[in-house]
C-alpha positions as CSV (number, residue, x, y, z in Angstrom):
1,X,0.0,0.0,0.0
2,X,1.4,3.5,-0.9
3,X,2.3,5.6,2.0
4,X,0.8,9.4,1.6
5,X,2.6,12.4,3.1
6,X,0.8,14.9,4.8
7,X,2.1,18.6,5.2
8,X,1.4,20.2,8.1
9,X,-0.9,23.0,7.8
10,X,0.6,26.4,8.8
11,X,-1.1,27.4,11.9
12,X,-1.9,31.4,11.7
13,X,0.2,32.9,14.2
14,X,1.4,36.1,16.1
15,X,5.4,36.0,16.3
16,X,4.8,36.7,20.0
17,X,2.7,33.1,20.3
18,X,5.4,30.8,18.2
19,X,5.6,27.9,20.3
20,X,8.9,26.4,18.7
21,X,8.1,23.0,20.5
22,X,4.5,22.9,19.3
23,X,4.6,24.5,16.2
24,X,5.8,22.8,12.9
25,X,4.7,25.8,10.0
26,X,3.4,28.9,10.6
27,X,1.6,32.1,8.9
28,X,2.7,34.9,9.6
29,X,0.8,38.5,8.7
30,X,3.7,41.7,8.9
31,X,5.4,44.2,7.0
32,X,9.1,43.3,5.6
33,X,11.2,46.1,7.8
34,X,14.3,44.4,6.5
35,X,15.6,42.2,3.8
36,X,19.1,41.1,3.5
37,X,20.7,38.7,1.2
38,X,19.3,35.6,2.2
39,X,16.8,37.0,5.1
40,X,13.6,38.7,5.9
41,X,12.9,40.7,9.1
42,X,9.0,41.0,9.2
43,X,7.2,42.9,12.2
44,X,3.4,41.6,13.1
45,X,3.5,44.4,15.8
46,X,3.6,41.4,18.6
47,X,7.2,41.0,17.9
48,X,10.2,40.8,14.8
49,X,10.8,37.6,13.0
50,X,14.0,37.0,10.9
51,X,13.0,34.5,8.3
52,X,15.7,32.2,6.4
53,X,15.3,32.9,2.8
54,X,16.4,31.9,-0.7
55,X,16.5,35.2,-2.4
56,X,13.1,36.3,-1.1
57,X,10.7,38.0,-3.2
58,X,9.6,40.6,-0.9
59,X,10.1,44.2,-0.8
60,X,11.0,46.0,2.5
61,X,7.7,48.1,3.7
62,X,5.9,45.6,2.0
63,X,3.0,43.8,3.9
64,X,3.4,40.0,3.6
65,X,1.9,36.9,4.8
66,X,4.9,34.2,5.4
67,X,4.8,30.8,5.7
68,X,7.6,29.6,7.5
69,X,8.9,26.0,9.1
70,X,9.9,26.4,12.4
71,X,13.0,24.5,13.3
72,X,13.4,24.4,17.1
73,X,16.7,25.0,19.0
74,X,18.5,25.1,22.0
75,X,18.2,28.6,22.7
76,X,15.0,29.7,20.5
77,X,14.0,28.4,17.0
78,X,14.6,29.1,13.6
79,X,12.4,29.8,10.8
80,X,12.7,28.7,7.4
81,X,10.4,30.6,4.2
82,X,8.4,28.4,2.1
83,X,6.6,30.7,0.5
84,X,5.8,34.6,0.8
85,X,2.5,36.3,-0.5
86,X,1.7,40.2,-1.0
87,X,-0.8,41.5,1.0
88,X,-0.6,44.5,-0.1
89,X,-4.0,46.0,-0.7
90,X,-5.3,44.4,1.7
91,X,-7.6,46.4,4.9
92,X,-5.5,45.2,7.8
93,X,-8.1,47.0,9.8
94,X,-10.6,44.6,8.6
95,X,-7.4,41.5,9.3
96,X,-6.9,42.7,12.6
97,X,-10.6,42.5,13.2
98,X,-11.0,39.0,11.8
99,X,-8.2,37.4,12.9
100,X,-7.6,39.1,16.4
């Protein structure tokens, strides 16, 4: 019998609430406040989240939704892109509202 893989669906969260040990891949709604060469720095207003990234296709001030694996550590975690969306254009009044 074939064996499926699942992906684990990316659990909408605030960078303040990552729970390294609990959480496999997350979403994460922010603005981009820095992008290096292979990194991200996005800001949900909770907290800042440096991302891992293959040349990212964000642009700083830009309002993203991330979805990130979350690789645990010793000290902390690390987080890995998958895949980064635009949101720009979007009412992040109306987000906020929906989403706490």
């Amino acid at each position: 019998m074939d064996q499926q893989f699942k992906r684990a669906p990316a659990a909408r969260r605030r960078i303040s609430d990552i729970v390294p040990e609990k959480d496999i891949r997350v979403r994460i709604f922010g603005k981009v406040i820095d992008r290096m060469d292979d990194i991200l720095v996005v800001d949900d207003g909770t907290g800042r989240i440096e991302i891992i990234a293959e040349n990212p296709q964000a642009k700083t001030g830009e309002m993203v939704t991330a979805f990130a694996r979350i690789l645990p550590l010793e000290s902390g975690y690390e987080a890995r892109l998958e895949m980064v969306q635009s949101a720009e254009g979007m009412d992040i009044g109306l987000f906020r509202k929906v989403f706490g």
